[in-house]
C-alpha positions in Angstrom: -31.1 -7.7 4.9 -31.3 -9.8 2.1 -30.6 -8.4 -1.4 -33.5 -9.3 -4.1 -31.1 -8.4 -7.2 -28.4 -10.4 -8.7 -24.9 -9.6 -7.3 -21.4 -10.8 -8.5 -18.9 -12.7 -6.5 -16.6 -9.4 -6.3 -19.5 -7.3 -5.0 -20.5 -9.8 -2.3 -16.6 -9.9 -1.1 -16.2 -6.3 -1.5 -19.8 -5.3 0.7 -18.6 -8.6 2.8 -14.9 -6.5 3.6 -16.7 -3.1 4.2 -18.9 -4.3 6.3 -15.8 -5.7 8.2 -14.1 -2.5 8.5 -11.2 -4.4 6.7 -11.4 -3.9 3.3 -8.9 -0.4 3.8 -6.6 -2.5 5.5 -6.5 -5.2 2.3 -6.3 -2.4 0.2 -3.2 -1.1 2.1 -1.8 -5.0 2.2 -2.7 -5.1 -1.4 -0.8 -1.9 -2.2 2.5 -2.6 -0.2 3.0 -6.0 -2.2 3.7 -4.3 -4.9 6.2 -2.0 -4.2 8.4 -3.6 -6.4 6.3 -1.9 -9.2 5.9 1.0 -7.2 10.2 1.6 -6.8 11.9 -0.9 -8.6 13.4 -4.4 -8.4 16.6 -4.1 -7.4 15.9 -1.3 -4.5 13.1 -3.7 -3.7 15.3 -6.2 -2.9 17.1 -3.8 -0.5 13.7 -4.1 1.2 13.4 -5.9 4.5 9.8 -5.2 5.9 7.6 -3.0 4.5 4.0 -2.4 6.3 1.1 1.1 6.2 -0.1 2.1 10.0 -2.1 5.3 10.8 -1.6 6.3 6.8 2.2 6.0 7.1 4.5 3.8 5.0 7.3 1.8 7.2 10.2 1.2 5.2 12.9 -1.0 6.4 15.9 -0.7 4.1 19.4 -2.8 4.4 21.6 0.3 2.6 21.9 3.5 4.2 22.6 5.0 0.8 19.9 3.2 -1.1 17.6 4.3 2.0 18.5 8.6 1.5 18.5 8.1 -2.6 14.4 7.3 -1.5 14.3 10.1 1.1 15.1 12.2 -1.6 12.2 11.2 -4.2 9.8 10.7 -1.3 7.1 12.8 -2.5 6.9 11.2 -5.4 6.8 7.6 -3.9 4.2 8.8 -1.9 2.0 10.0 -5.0 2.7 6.6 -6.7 1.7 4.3 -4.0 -1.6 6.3 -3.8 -2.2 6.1 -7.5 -1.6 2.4 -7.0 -4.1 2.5 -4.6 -6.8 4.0 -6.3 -7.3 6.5 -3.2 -5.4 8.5 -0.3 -4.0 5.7 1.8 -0.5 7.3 3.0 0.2 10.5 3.6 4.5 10.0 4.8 7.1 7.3 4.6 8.9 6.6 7.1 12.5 4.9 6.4 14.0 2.9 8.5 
């Protein structure tokens, strides 16, 4: 159905990536790109694949020690990704 109403480019993409069923998935994409923000740059960089499935966060870490320093604030990763987000995305990490 054709709108009769002035729309922006953003709200054409956005309806365009709903209607999709992909625009979570983005969002999720979006969100994991920037974990440097989320953790820091130099445990970032200890980062070797990072990906959301099912409303999990995979982590793939290179240092076993970096990897249980972020066991231990996990909660807390977990709320800061989500703010990030705007919205409930993940609900565990999983470190790997």
């Amino acid at each position: 159905m054709r709108k009769s109403y002035p729309q922006s480019i953003d709200q054409v993409v956005n309806e365009y990536l709903k209607a999709l069923k992909i625009d979570k998935k983005l969002l999720e994409i979006r969100t994991a790109n920037r974990w440097d923000e989320i953790i820091g740059k130099k445990i970032a960089n200890a980062t070797t694949k990072i990906y959301v499935e099912k409303q999990k966060l995979y982590v793939f870490i290179s240092s076993p020690v970096i990897k249980q320093e972020l066991f231990i604030i996990k909660d807390g990763i977990i709320k800061r990704f989500n703010e990030l987000a705007g919205e409930q995305l993940i609900n565990d990490i999983i470190f790997k």
